[in-house]
KOLBARO-610746 format. One line per field, with one value per atom (N, C-alpha, C, O): residue in three letters; atom name; x, y, z. Coordinates in steps of 0.1 Angstrom, whole numbers, plus 2048, in hexadecimal, padded with zeros to 3 digits. Layout:
N
code <- (Ala ...)
site <- (CA ...)
x <- (X ...)
y <- (Y ...)
z <- (Z ...)
//
This chain:
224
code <- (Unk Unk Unk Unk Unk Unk Unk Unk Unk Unk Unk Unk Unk Unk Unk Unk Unk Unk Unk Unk Unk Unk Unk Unk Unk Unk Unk Unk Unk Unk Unk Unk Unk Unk Unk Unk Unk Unk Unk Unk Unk Unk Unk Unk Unk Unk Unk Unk Unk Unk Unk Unk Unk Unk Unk Unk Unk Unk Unk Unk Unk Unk Unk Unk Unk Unk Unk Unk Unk Unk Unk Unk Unk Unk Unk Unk Unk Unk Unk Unk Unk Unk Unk Unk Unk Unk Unk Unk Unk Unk Unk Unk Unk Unk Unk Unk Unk Unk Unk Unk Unk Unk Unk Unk Unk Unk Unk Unk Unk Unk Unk Unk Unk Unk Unk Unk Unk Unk Unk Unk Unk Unk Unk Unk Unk Unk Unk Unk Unk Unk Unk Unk Unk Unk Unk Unk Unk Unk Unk Unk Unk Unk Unk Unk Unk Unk Unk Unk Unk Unk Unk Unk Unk Unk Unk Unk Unk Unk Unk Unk Unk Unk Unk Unk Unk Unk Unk Unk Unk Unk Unk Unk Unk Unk Unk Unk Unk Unk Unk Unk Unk Unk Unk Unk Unk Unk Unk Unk Unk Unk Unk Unk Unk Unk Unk Unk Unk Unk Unk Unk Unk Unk Unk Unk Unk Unk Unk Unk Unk Unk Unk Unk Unk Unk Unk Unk Unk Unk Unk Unk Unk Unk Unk Unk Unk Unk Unk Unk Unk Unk Unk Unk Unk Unk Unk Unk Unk Unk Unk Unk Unk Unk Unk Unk Unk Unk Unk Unk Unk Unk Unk Unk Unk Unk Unk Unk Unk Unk Unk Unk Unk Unk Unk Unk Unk Unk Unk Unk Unk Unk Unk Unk Unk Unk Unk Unk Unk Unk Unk Unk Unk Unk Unk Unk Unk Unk Unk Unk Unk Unk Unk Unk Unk Unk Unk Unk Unk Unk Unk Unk Unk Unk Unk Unk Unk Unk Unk Unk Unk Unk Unk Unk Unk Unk Unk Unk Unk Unk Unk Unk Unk Unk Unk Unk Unk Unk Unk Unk Unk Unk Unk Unk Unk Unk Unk Unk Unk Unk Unk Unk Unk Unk Unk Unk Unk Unk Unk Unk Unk Unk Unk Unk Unk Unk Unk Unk Unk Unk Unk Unk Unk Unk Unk Unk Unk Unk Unk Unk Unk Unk Unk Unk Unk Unk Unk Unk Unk Unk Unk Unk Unk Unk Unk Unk Unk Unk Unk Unk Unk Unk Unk Unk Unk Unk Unk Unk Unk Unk Unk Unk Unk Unk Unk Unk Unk Unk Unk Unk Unk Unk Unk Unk Unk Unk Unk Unk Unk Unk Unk Unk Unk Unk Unk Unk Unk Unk Unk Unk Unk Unk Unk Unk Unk Unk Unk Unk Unk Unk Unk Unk Unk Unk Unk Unk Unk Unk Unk Unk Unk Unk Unk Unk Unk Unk Unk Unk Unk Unk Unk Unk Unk Unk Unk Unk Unk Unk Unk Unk Unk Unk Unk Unk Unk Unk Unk Unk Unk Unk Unk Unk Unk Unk Unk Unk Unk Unk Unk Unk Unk Unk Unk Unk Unk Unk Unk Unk Unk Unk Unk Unk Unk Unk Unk Unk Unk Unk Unk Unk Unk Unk Unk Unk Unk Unk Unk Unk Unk Unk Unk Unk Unk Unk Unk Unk Unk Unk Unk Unk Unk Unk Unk Unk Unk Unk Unk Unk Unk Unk Unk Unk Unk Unk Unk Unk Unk Unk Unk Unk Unk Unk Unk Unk Unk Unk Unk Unk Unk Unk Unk Unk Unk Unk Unk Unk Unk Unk Unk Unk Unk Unk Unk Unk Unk Unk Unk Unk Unk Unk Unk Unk Unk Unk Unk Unk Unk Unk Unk Unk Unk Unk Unk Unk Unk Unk Unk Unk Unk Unk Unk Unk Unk Unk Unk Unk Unk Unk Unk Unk Unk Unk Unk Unk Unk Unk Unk Unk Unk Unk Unk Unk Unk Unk Unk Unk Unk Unk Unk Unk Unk Unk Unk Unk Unk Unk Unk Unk Unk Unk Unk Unk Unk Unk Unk Unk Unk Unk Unk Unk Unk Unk Unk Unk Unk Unk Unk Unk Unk Unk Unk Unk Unk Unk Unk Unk Unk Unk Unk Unk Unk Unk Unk Unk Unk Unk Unk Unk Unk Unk Unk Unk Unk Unk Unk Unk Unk Unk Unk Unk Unk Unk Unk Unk Unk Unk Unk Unk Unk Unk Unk Unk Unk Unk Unk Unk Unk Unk Unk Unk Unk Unk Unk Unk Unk Unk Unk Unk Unk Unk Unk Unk Unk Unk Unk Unk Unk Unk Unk Unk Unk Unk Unk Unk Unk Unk Unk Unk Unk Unk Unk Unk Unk Unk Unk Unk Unk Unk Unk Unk Unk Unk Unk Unk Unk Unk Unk Unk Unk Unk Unk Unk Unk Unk Unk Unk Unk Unk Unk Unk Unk Unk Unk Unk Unk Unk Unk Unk Unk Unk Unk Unk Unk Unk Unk Unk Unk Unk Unk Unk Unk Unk Unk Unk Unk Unk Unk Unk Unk Unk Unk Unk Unk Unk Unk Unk Unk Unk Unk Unk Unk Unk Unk Unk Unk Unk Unk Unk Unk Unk Unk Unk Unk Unk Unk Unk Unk Unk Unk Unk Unk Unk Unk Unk Unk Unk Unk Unk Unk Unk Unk Unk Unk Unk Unk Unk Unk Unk Unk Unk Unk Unk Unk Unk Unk Unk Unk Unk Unk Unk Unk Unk Unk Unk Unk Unk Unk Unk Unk Unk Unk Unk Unk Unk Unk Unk Unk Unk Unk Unk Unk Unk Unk Unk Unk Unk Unk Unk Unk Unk Unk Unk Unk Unk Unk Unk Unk Unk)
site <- (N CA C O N CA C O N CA C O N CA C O N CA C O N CA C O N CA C O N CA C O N CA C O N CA C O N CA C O N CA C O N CA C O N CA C O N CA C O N CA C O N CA C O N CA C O N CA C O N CA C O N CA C O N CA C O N CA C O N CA C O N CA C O N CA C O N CA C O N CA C O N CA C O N CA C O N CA C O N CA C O N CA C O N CA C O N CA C O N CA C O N CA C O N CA C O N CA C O N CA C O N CA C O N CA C O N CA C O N CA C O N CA C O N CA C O N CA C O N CA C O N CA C O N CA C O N CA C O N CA C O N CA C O N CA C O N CA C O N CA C O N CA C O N CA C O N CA C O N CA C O N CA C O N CA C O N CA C O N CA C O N CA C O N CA C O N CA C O N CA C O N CA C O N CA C O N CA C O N CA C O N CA C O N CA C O N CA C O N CA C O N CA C O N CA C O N CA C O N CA C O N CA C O N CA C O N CA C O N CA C O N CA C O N CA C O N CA C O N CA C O N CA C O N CA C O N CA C O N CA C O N CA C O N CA C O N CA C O N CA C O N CA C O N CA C O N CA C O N CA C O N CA C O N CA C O N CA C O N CA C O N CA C O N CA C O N CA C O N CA C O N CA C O N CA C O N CA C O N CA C O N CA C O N CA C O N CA C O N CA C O N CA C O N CA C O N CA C O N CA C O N CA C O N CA C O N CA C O N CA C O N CA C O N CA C O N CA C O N CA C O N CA C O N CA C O N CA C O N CA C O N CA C O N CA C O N CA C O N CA C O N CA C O N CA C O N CA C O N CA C O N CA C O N CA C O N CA C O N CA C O N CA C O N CA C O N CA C O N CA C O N CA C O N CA C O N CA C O N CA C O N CA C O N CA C O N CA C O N CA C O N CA C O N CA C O N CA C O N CA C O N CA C O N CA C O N CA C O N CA C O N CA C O N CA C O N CA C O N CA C O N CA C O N CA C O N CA C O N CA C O N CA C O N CA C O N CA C O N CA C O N CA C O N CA C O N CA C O N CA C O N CA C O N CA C O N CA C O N CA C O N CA C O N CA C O N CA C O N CA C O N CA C O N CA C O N CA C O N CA C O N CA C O N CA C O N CA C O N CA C O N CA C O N CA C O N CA C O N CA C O N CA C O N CA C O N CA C O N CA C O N CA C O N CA C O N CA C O N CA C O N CA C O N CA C O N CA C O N CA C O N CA C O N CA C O N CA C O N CA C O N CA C O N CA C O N CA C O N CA C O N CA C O N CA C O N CA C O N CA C O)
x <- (B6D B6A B67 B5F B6D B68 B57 B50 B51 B45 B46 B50 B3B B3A B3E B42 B3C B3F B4D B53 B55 B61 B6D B6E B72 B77 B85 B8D B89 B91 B91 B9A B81 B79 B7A B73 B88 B88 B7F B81 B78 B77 B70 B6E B69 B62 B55 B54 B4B B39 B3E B3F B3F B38 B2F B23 B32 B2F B1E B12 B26 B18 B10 B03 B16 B0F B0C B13 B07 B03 B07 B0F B00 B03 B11 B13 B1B B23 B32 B38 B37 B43 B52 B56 B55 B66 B73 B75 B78 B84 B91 B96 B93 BA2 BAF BB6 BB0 BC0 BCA BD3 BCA BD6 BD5 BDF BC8 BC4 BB8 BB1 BB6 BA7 BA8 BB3 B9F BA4 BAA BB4 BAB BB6 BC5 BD0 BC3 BCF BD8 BE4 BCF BD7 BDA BE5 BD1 BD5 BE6 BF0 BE5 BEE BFD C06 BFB C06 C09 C14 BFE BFF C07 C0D C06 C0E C1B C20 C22 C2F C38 C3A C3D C40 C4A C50 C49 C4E C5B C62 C60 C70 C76 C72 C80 C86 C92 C99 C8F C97 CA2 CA6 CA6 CB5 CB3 CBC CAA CA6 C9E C9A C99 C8F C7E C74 C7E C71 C71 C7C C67 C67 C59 C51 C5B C56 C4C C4F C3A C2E C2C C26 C2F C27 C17 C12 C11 C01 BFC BF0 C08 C03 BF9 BF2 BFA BF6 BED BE8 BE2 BD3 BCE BC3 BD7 BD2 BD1 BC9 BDA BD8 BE2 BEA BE0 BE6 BF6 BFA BFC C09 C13 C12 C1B C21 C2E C35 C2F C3D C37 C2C C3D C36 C48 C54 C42 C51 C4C C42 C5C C5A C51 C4F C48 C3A C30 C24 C33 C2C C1D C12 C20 C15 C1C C27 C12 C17 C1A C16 C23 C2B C28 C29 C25 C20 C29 C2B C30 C3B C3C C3F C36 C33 C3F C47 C3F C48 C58 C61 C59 C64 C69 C65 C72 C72 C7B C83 C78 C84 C82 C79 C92 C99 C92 C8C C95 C8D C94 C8F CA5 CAF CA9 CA9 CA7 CA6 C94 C92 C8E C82 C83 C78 C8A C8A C90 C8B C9D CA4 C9A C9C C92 C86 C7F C7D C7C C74 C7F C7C C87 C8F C91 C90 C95 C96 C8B C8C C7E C73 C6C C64 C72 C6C C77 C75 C84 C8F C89 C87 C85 C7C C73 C73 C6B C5E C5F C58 C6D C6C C76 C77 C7D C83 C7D C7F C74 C65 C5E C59 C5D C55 C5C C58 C68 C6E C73 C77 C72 C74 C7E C86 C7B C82 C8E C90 C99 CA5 CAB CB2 CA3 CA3 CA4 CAB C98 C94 CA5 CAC CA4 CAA CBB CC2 CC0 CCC CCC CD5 CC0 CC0 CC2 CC5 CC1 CBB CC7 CCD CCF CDC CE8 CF1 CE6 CEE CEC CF6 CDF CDE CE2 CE5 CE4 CE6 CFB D02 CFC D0E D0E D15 D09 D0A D07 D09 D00 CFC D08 D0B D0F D17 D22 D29 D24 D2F D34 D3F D26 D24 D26 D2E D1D D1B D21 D22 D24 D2D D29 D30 D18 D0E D02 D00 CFA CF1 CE4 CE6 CDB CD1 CC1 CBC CC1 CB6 CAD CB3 C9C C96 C85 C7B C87 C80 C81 C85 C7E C86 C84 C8A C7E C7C C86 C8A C8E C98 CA5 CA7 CAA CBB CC7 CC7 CCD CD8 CE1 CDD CEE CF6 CFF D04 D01 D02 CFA CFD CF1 CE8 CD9 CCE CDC CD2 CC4 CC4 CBA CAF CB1 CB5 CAE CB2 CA8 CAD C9B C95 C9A C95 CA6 CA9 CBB CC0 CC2 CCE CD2 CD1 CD7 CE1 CE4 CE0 CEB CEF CE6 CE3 CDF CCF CC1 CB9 CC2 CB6 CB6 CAC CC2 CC3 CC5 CC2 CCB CCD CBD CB9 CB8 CA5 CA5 CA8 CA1 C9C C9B C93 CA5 CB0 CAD CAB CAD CA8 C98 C93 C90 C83 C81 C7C C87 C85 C87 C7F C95 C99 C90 C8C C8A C7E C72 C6C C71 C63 C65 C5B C6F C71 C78 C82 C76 C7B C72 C67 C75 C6D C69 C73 C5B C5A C5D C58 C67 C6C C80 C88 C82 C93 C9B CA6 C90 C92 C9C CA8 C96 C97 C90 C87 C8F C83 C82 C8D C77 C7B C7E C7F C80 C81 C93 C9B C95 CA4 CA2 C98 CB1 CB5 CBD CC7 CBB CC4 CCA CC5 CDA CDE CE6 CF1 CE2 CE3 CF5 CFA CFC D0B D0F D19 D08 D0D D07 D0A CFE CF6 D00 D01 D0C D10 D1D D25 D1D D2B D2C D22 D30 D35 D2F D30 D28 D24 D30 D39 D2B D33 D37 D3F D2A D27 D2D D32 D2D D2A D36 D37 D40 D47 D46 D50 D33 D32 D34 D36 D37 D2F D25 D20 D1D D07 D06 D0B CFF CFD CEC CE8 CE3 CD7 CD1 CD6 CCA CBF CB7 CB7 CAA C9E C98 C9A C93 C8B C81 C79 C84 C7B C77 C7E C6A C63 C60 C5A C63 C61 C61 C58 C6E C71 C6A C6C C5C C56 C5C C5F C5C C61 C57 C4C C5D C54 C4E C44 C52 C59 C60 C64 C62 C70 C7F C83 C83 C94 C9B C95 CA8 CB2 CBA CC4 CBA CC9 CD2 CD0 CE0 CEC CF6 CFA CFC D04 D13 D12 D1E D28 D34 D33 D3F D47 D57 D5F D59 D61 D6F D73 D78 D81 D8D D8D D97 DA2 DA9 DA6 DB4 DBD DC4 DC5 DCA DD2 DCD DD4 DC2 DC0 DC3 DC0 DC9 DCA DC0 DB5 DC3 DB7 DBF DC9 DBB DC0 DBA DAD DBF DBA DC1 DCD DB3 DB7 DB8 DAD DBE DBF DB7 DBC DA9 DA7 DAF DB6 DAF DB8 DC6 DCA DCB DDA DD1 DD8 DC6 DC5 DC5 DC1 DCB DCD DC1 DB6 DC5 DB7 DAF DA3 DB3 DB0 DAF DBA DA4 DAD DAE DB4)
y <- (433 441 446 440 452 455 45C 460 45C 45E 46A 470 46E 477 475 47D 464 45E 45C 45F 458 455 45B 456 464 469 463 469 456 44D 444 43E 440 433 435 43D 42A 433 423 420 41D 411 415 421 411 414 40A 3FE 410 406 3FB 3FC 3F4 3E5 3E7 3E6 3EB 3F0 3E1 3E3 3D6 3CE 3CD 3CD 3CB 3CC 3DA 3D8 3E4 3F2 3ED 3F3 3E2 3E3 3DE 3DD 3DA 3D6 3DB 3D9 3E1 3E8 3E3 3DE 3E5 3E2 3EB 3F7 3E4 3EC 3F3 3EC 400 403 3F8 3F7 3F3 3E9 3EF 3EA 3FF 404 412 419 415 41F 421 42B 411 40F 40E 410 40B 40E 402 404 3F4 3E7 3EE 3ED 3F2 3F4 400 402 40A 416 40E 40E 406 402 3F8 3FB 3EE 3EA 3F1 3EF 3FC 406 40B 40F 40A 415 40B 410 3FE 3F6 3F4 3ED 3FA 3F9 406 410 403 411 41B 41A 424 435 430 42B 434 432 43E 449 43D 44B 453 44D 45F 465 46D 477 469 46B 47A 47F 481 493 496 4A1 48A 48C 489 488 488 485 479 473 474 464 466 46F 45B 456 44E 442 453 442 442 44C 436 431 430 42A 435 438 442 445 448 454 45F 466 45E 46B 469 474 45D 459 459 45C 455 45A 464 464 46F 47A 483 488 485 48F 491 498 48C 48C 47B 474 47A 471 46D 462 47C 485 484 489 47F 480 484 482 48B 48D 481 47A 483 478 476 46C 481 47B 475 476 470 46E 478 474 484 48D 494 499 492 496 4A7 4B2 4A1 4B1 4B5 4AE 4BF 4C2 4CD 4D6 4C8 4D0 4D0 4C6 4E2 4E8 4EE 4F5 4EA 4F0 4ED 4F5 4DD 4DA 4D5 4CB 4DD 4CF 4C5 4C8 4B6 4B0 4A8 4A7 4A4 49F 492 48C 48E 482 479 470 47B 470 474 46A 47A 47C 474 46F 472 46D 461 45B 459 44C 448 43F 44D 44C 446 43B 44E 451 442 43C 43C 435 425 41B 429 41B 417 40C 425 422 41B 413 421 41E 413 40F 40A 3FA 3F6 3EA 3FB 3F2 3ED 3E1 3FC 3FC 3F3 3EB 3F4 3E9 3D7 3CE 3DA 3CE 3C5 3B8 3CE 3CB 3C7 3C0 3D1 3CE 3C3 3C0 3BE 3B0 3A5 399 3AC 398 39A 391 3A4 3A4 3AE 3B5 3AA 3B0 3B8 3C3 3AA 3AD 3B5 3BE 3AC 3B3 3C9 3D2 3C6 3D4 3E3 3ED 3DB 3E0 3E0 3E6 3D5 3D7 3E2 3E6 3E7 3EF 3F8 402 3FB 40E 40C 416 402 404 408 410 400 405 411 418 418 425 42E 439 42A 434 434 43D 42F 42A 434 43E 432 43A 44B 455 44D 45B 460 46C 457 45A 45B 466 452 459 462 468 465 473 47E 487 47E 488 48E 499 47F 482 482 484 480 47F 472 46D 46E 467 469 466 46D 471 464 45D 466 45A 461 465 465 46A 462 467 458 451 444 43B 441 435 428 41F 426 41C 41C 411 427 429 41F 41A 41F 41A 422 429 422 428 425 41C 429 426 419 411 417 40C 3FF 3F4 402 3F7 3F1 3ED 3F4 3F8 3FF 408 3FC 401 40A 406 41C 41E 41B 41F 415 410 402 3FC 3FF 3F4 3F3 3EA 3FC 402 409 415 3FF 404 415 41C 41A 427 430 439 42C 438 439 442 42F 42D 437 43C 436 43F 44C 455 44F 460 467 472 45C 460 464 46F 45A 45E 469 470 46E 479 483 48E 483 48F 490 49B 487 487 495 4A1 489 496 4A4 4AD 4A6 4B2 4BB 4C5 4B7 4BA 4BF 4C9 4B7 4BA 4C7 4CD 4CA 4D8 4E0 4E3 4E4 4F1 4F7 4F5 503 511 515 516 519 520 52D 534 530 53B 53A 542 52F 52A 526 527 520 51A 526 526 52E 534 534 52B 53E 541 537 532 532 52A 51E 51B 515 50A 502 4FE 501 4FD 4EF 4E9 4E9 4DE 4E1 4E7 4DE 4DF 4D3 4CC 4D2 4C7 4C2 4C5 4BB 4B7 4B2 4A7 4BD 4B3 4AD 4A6 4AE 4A6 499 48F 498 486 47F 473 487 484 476 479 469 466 456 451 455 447 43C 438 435 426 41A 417 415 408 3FD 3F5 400 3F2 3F8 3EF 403 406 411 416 416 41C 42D 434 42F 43C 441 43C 454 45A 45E 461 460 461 472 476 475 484 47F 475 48A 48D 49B 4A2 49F 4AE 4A9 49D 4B5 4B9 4C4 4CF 4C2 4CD 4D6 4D3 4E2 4EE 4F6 4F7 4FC 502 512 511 51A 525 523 526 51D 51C 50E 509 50B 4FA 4EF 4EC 4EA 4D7 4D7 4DC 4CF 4CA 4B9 4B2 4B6 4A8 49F 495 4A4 49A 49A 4A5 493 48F 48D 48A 490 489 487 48F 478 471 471 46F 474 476 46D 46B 466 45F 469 471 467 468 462 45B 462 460 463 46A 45E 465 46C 466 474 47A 46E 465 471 466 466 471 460 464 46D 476 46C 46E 485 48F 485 492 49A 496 4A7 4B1 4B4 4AF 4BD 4C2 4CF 4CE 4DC 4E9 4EC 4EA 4F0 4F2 503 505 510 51A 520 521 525 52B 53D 546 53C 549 553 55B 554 55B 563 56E 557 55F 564 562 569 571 57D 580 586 595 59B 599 5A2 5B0 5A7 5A8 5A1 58F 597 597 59E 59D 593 592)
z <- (310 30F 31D 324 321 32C 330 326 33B 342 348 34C 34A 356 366 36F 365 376 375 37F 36B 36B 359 34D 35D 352 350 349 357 357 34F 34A 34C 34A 33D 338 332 325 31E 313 325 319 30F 311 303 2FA 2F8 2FD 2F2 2EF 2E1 2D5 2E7 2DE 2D3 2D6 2C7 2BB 2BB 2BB 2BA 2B6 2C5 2C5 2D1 2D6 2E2 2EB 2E4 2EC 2FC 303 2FE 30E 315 321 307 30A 30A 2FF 314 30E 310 31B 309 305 30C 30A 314 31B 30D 304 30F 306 309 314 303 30C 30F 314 30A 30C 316 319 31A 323 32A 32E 32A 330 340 345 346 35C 35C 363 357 35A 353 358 34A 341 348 346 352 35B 366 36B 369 379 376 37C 36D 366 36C 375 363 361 370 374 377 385 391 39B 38D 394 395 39E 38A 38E 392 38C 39F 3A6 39F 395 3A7 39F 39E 3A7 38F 389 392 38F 39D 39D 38E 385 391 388 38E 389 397 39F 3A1 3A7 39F 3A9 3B1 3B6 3B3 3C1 3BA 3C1 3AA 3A3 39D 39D 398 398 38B 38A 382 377 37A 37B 37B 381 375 36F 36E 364 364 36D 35B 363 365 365 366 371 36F 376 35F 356 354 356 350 355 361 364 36C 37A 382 38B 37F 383 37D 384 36F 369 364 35B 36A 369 36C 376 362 366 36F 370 374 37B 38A 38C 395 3A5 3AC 3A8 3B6 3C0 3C9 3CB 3CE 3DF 3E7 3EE 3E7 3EE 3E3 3E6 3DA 3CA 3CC 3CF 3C8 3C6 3B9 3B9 3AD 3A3 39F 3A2 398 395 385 37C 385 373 374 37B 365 35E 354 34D 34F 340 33D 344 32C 324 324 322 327 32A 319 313 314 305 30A 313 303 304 2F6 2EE 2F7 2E6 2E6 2EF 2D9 2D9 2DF 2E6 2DB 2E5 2F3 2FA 2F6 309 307 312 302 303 2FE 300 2F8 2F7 300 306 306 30F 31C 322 320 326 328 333 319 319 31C 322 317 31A 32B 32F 334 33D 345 34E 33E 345 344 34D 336 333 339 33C 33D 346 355 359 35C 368 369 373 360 360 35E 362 356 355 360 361 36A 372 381 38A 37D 389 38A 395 382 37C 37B 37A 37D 37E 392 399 396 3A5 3A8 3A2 3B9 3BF 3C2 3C4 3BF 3BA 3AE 3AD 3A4 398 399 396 39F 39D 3A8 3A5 3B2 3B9 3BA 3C2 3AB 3A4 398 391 397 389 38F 388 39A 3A2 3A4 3A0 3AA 3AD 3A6 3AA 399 38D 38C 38E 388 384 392 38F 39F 3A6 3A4 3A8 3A2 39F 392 393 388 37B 380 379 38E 38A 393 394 399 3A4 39B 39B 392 387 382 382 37B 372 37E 37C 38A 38D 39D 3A2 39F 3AA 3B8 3C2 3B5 3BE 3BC 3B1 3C8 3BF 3CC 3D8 3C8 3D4 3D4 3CB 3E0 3E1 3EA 3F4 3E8 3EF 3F6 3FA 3F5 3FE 402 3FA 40F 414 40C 411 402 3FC 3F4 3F1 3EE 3E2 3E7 3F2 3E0 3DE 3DB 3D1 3E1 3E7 3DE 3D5 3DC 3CF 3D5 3CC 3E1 3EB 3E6 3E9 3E0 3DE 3E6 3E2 3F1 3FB 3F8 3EF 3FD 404 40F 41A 40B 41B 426 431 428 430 439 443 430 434 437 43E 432 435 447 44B 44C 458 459 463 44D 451 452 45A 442 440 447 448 449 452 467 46D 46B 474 471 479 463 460 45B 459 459 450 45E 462 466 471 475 471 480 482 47A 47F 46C 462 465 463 469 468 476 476 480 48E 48B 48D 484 483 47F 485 46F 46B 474 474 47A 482 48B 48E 48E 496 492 499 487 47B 47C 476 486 486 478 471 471 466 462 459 46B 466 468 465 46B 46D 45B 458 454 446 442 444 43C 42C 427 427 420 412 408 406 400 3F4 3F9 405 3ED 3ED 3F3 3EA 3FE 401 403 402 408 40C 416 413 41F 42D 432 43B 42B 431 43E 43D 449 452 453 450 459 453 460 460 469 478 476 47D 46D 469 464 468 45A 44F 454 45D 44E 44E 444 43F 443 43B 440 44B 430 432 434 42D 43F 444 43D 43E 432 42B 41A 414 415 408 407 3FC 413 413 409 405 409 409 410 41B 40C 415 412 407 421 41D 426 431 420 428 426 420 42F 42F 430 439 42A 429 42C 42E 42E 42D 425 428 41F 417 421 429 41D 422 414 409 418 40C 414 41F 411 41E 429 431 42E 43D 446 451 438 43F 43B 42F 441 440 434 435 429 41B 421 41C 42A 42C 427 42C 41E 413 41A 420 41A 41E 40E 404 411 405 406 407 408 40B 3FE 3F2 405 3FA 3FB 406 3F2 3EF 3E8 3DF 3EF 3E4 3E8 3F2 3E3 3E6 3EC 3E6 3F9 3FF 3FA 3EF 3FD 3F7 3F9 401 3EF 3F1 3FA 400 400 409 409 411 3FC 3F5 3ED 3EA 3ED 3EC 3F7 403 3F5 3FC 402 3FF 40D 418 41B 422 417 41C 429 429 434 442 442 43F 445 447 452 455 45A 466 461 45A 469 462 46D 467 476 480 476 475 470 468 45B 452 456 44A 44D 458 445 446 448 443 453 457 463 465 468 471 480 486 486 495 49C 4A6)
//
């Protein structure tokens, strides 16, 4: 039960004995911290799943800097919430048998989002790349973070844009050596400030074999 000193502290009083109390096994401070150890699931938009999280501070939703995000009045179907949950005992249980383990799952799923969607974004250097990679530990991404980092740091607050953008860096941009993407890099601005978030992009290059229209705007009518 929670206290005045700790409104975390869910254990309960020892019916036969008063001074003795009994932890919840399922939301007691071992049973959150439990939960709090296995790191944030990304959800391939820049927000991430802490198991835990919702006994620790309200929300079980954190962005790339894991500061949680609270989001009212979303419905979801019960398939999108089992869905939910499967992914999330996949995560956990991928975590627990290791390293590898864990860092072939993020991979898969970044391949699957790259399918569907044609894109697949990774927003902090610990993530995985649809490459397979760590970009903390990736050749290409590891110098385009950088490079986006500086850029960041000298963005006049008034050069951004209003609102929440992404400003993608296309002189960063070029093809992994190893994984034969291509990786672009942004920065997030929130009214014209650096958020400090980056988002590294994954996709895939165009075929040979696709057209490429080249316009001469000089020959369009009304052109001086």
């Amino acid at each position: 039960m929670s206290t005045p000193e700790d409104s975390f502290d869910c254990t309960v009083g020892d019916s036969q004995n008063p001074e003795r109390a009994i932890e919840d096994p399922m939301h007691g401070p071992w049973a959150v911290y439990d939960l709090l150890q296995t790191p944030p699931m990304p959800r391939g938009d820049g927000t991430y799943y802490q198991p835990g999280g919702f006994y620790a501070f309200g929300s079980n939703i954190v962005d790339a800097k894991d500061q949680p995000l609270f989001v009212i009045g979303v419905a979801r179907s019960t398939s999108t919430f089992i869905r939910e949950m499967h992914d999330l005992e996949e995560w956990r249980l991928a975590n627990l048998e290791g390293e590898d383990a864990a860092m072939a799952l993020e991979a898969r799923r970044q391949q699957e989002r790259l399918d569907t969607n044609k894109v697949a974004y990774a927003f902090k250097p610990s993530d995985v790349c649809a490459g397979g990679e760590r970009l903390e530990n990736c050749e290409t991404a590891t110098p385009m973070l950088a490079a986006a980092d500086a850029h960041a740091a000298n963005i006049l607050p008034e050069g951004g844009g209003k609102g929440r953008l992404w400003n993608t860096l296309a002189w960063l941009g070029k093809t992994c050596s190893s994984c034969a993407l291509r990786c672009e890099v942004a920065v997030e601005t929130q009214d014209g400030k650096p958020t400090g978030i980056t988002r590294f992009t994954n996709a895939r290059p165009l075929a040979d074999d696709v057209p490429v229209i080249t316009i001469n705007l000089g020959d369009l009518p009304g052109r001086l």
